[in-house]
C-alpha positions, 0 to 999 in steps of 0.5 A: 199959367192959365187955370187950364194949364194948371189942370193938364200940369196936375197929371205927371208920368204915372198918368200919362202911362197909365191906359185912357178908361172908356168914358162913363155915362155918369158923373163923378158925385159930389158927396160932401165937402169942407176945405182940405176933405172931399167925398166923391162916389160912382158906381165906378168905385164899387167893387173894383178890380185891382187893376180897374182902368177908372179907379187908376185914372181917378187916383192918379190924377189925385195923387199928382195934384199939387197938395194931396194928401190921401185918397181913400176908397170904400169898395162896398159903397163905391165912394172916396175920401180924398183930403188935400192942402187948402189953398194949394188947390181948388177943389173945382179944378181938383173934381173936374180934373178927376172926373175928367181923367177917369172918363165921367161925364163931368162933375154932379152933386147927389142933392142936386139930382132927381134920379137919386135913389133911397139907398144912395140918399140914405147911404150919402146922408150916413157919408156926411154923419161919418164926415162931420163926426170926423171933423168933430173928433179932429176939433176935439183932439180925437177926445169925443165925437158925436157919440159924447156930444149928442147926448152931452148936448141933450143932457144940457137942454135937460138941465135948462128945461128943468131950471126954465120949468114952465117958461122953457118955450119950445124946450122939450121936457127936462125929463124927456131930454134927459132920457133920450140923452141916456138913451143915445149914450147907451145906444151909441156905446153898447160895445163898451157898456157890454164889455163893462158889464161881462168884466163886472159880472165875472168879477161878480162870480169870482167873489162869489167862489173865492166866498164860497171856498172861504166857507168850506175851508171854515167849516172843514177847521171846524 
């Protein structure tokens, strides 16, 4: 079976019943991509209908792939997290296919385009932070991600620059390394430092009346 034909056998019944969307007047986008993940965006994706034709059709012709495994969709930035098997299917034939069945005008990716605004830029560099600590935190068992191994990294070059002292080369400063590895470790987690420090304090306070209670029971004895 030639590769054509296994693009047209990617769609089963539900697609074929579904409704032709009208064709888009710009591509599916590209965000990001390692083996067995894709990133996709379009305006097409932002805050569609429940029974949006162009969304049906894109997740359609995903979910009947050979290898599939999830699609999901963001809403508010118009993009999709599609994850399937590596090696079951070729993410070109799969993008192409989407693309193809939902009605864009063929397949781009965002850093190749000239039009590309600041807000999709900024939007699509955060996408591929969210992929990489994704990835991260897949390599690590769900134990760290990028919120630990950042500061954990400077923390590192701190230590080295102090023991490198004046032949550290182009190493930052150990003490400017050092608080910018604190810096981003408290940024990264002020939920949990802000929880931490709430149950101190109420700790704090409940010492604090237990003491003072223990005080006018002592002075009442007397």
């Amino acid at each position: 079976m030639s590769r054509s034909e296994q693009e047209v056998g990617l769609l089963g019944s539900r697609s074929e019943s579904a409704a032709e969307p009208k064709p888009i007047d710009e591509p599916l986008r590209l965000v990001h991509h390692h083996p067995g993940y894709l990133r996709i965006r379009s305006g097409a994706f932002v805050q569609p209908k429940d029974d949006d034709p162009i969304v049906a059709a894109a997740q359609t012709a995903a979910e009947t792939a050979s290898g599939f495994r999830s699609w999901t969709l963001n809403p508010k930035t118009g993009s999709v997290v599609v994850e399937y098997e590596p090696g079951t299917l070729d993410a070109d034939d799969l993008l192409k296919h989407i693309a193809k069945s939902a009605g864009f005008r063929g397949v781009a990716n965002w850093a190749g385009s000239s039009k590309t605004s600041r807000e999709e830029l900024v939007s699509a560099f955060l996408d591929t932070v969210q992929d990489v600590n994704q990835v991260v935190g897949q390599l690590t068992g769900e134990r760290a991600d990028l919120r630990e191994l950042v500061p954990t990294a400077l923390a590192a070059v701190s230590v080295l620059s102090f023991i490198l002292n004046e032949d550290r080369g182009r190493l930052p400063q150990w003490s400017s390394a050092l608080y910018r590895s604190y810096r981003i470790f408290m940024q990264w987690h002020r939920p949990e430092v802000r929880t931490r420090e709430r149950a101190a304090r109420q700790q704090e306070e409940r010492a604090g009346s237990g003491k003072r209670r223990d005080s006018r029971r002592g002075g009442e004895e007397e």
